[in-house]
C-alpha positions as a printed Julia matrix, in Angstrom:
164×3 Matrix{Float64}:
   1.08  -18.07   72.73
   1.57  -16.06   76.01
  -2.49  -14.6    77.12
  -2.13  -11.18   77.35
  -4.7    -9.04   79.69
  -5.48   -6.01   81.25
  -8.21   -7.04   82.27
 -12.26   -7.33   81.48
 -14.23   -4.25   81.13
 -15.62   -4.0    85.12
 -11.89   -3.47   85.99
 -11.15   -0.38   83.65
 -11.96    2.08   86.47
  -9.78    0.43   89.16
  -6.22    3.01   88.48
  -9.3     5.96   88.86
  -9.6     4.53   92.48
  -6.53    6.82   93.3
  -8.16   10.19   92.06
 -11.0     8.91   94.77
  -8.19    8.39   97.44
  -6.53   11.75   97.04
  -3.22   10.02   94.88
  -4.21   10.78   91.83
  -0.41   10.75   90.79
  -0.41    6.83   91.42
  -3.49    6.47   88.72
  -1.23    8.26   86.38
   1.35    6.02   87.05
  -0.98    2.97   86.59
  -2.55    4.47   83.1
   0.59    4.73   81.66
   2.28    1.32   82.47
  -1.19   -0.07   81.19
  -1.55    2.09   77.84
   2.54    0.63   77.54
   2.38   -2.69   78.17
  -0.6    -4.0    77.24
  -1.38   -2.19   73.91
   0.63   -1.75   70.95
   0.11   -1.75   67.39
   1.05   -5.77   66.2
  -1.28   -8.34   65.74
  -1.89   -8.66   69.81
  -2.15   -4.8    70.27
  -5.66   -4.96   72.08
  -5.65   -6.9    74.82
  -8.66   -9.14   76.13
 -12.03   -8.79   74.2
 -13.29   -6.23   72.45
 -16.36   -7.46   70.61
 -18.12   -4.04   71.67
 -15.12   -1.69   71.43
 -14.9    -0.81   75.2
 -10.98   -2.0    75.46
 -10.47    0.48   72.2
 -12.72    3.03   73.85
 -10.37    3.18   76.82
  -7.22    3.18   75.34
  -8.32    6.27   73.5
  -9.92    7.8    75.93
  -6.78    6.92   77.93
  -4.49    8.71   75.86
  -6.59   11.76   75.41
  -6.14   12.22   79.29
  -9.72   11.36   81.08
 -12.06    8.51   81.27
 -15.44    8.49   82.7
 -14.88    6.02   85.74
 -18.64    5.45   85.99
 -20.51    4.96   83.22
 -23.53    7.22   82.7
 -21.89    9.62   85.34
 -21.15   13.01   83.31
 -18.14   13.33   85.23
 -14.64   12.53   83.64
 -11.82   11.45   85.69
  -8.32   12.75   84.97
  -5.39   10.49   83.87
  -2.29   10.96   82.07
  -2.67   11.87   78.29
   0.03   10.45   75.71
  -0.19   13.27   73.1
   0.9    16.86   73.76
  -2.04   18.56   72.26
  -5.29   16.91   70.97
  -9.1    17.96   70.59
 -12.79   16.47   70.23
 -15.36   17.98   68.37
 -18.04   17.46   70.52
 -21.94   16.55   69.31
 -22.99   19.82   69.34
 -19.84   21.03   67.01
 -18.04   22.51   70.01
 -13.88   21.41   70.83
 -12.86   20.32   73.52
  -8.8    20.49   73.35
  -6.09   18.84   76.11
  -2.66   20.73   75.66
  -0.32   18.61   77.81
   3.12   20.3    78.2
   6.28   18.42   78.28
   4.78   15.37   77.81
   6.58   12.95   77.42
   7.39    9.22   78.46
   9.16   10.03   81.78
   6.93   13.12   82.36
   3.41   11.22   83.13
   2.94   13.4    86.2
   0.51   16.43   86.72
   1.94   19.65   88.48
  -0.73   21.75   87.57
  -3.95   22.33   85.56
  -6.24   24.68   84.04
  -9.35   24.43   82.75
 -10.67   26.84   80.51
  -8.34   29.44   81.52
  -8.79   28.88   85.28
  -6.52   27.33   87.41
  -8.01   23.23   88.38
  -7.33   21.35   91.3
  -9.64   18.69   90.91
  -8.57   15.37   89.61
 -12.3    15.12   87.42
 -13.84   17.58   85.53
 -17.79   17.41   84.95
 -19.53   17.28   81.62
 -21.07   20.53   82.21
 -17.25   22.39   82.23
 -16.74   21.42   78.56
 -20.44   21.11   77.2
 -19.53   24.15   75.1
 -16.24   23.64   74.54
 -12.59   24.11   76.03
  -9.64   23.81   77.34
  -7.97   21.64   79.69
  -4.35   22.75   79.93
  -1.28   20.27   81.82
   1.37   20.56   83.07
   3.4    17.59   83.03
   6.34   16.54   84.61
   9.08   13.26   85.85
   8.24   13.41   89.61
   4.6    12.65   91.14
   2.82   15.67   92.24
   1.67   14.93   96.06
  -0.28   18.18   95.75
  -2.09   18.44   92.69
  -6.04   16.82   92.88
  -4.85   15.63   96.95
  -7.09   17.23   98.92
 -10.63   15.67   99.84
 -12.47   18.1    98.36
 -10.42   17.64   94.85
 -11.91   13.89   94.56
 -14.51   13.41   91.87
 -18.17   12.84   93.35
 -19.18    9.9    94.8
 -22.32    8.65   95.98
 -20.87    7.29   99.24
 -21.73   10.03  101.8
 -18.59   11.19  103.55
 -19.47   10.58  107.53
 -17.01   13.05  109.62
């Protein structure tokens, strides 16, 4: 039987490097050719170990379109989502809901965002933006977006000082 891995749980934030790096269209890239090749829905459809549900907890999060590089950090980075439209009822009863348009296989690439009606830049979103609910709108298409969540000040936070 062929081992099939994407890897342990400290390496689910490496593709999220690129949103740090201002190429946050090569983290899509990476998101989707992991959420493709390395889950599915046969007997080997989770790869590595997932005694405590984190490899689940990705995927999901995956294909919902964000992920929380840093645990414990209420910041969520932005990926490439698999589903056109989807929503979370948050803990406090509030939805969050992630319309990706033209979605689709070949278009894994952000052109543009919105989030809760304004227009978003920013490859992350913090905890605070959807605390009472929302909307993060995409717009997806085939060709990488140079532009979109490129500049330095579009990078989530980090705790690394930036030295001029």
């Amino acid at each position: 039987m062929k081992k099939r891995e994407q890897g342990n749980e400290p390496s689910f934030h490496i593709p999220y490097l690129y949103d740090f790096s201002g190429q946050p269209w090569k983290a899509q890239k990476r998101i989707r050719q992991l959420l493709d090749v390395w889950y599915g829905d046969g007997p080997l459809g989770i790869p590595g170990d997932d005694d405590g549900g984190e490899t689940s907890s990705w995927y999901v999060l995956n294909a919902l379109g964000f992920y929380s590089e840093c645990p414990g950090s209420p910041v969520y980075e932005i990926g490439s989502p698999i589903f056109a439209s989807s929503s979370i009822t948050m803990g406090n009863g509030k939805v969050l809901s992630v319309k990706a348009n033209n979605v689709s296989a070949q278009n894994k690439y952000i052109q543009s965002a919105t989030l809760n009606g304004k227009p978003w830049d920013k490859a992350w979103f913090a905890h605070a933006d959807i605390a009472a609910g929302g909307e993060l709108v995409l717009e997806m298409g085939s060709h990488p977006s140079v532009t979109w969540g490129s500049r330095p000040e579009d990078a989530p936070p980090s705790m690394t000082p930036i030295q001029p």
